[in-house]
C-alpha positions in Angstrom: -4.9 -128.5 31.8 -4.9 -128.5 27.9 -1.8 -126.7 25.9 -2.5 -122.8 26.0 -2.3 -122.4 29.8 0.3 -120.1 31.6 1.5 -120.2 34.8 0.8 -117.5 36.6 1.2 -116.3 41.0 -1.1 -114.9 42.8 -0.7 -112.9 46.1 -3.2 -113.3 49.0 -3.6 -110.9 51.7 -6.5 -109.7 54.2 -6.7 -107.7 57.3 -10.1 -107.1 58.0 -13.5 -109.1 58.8 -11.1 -112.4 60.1 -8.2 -112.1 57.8 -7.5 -115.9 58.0 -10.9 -116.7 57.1 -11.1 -114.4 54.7 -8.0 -115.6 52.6 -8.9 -119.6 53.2 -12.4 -118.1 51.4 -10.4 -116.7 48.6 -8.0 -119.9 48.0 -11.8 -121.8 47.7 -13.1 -119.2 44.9 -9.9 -119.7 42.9 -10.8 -122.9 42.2 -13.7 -121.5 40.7 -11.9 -119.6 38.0 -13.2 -120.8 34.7 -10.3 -122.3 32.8 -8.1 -122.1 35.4 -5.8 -124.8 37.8 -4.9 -124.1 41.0 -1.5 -125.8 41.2 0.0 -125.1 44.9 -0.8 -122.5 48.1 1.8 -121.1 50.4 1.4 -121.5 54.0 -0.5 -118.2 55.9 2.2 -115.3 57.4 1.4 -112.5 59.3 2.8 -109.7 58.8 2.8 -106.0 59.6 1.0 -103.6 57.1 2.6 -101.5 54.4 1.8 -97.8 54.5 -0.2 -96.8 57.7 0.3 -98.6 60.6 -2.8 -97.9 62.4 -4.4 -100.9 61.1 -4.3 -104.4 62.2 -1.9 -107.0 60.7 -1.9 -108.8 57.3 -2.1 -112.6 56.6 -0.6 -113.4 53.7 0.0 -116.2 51.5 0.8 -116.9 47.4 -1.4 -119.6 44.9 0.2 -120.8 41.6 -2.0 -121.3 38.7 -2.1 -122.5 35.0 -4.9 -120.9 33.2 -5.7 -120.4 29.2 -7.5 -117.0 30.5 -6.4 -113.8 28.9 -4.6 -111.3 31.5 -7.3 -108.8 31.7 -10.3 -111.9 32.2 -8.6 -113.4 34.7 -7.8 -109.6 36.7 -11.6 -109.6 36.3 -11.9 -113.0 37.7 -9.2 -112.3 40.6 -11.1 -108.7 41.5 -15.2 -110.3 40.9 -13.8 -112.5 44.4 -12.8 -109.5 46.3 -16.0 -108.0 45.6 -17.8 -111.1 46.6 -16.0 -110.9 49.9 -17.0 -107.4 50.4 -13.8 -105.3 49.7 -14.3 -101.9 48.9 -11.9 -99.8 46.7 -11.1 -96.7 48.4 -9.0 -93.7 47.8 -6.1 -94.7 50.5 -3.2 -96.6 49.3 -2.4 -99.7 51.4 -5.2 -99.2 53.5 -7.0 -102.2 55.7 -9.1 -104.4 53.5 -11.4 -108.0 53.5 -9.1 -109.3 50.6 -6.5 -108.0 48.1 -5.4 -110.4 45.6 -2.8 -109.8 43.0 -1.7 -110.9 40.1 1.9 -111.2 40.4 3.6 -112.8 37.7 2.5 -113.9 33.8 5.0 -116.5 32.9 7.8 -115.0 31.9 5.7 -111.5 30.6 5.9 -108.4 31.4 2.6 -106.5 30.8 1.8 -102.4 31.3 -1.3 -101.6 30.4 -3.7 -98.9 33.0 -5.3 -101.6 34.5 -2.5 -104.0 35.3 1.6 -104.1 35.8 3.2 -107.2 35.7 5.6 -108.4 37.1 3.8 -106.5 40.1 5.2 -103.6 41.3 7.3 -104.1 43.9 7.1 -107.3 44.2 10.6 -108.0 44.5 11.3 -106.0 47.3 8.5 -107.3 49.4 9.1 -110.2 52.0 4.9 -110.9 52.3 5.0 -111.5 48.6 8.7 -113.0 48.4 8.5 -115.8 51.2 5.3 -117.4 50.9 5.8 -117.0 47.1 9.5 -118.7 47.3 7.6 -121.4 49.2 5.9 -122.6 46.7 7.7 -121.3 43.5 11.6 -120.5 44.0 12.4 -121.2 40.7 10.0 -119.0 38.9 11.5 -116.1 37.2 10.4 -112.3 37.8 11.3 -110.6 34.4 14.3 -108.3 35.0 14.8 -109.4 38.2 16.2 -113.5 38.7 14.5 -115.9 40.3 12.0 -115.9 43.2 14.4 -117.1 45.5 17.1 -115.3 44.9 14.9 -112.3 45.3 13.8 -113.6 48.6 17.5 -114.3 49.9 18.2 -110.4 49.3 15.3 -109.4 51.4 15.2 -109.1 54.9 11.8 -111.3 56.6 10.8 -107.9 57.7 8.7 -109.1 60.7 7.2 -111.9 58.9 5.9 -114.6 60.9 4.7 -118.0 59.7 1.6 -119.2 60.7 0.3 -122.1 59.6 -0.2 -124.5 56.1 -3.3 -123.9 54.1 -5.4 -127.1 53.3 -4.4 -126.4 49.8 -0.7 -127.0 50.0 0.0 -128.9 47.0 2.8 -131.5 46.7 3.4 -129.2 43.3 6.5 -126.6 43.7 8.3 -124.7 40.8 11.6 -124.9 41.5 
């Protein structure tokens, strides 16, 4: 990719309409992303859902990208896929879903504007986010916060289980 790009992570997560399926689907599309890389995928966890727990597990995994998008285009981008794979913004807060992705980190930014927070909210308190993310980018930095992997060693797995490597694993880690 030509000067310009960014590095940027991405979080992956699904718990409706075959969650595994559904977040293979998504690591496909992002290679669609106009101006866009994908550099490496995390492996797939489950894990238990945040907020209620009358809803079936989460997979989860984390992408790394480069792209010479603009923050808000490639939000666009990221929530044009979940549409495409039918997810449904509702009114309940960590409710079941066909796909959430999120835009996790800029770089080094930190952006706070109504449509987006980065560093993500909460994101460094979060083992879903934390472990596949340290997976495949330990040595990117969250902006007031360290490294992703020392984040990770200061959070408890939480009942995350690995489950297995996406096809996309690249050889590419940011460490």
């Amino acid at each position: 990719m030509a000067n310009g790009s960014v590095t940027v992570a991405v979080g992956l997560g699904s718990n409706l309409a075959e969650p595994r399926k559904q977040v293979l689907q998504a690591v496909a599309a992002l290679h669609e992303i106009a101006a866009t890389e994908l550099d490496a995928v995390s492996s797939l966890y489950r894990t238990r859902p945040m907020g209620p727990q009358d809803q079936p597990d989460f997979v989860n995994a984390a992408a790394i990208m480069r792209t010479r998008l603009q923050p808000l285009e490639f939000l666009d981008a990221l929530q044009a896929i979940e549409r495409r794979q039918g997810r449904v913004r509702g009114d309940l807060r960590w409710g079941a879903r066909t796909l959430d992705l999120d835009l996790l980190l800029w770089g080094e930014e930190e952006i706070s504007c109504s449509r987006l927070q980065v560093p993500h909210p909460g994101l460094h308190e979060r083992a879903f986010v934390l472990y596949p993310l340290a997976e495949i980018g330990a040595g990117l930095m969250v902006p007031g916060r360290g490294t992703v992997l020392s984040l990770k060693s200061a959070c408890p797995a939480d009942g995350l289980v690995g489950m297995d490597p996406t096809p996309e694993v690249s050889a590419r880690t940011y460490e």
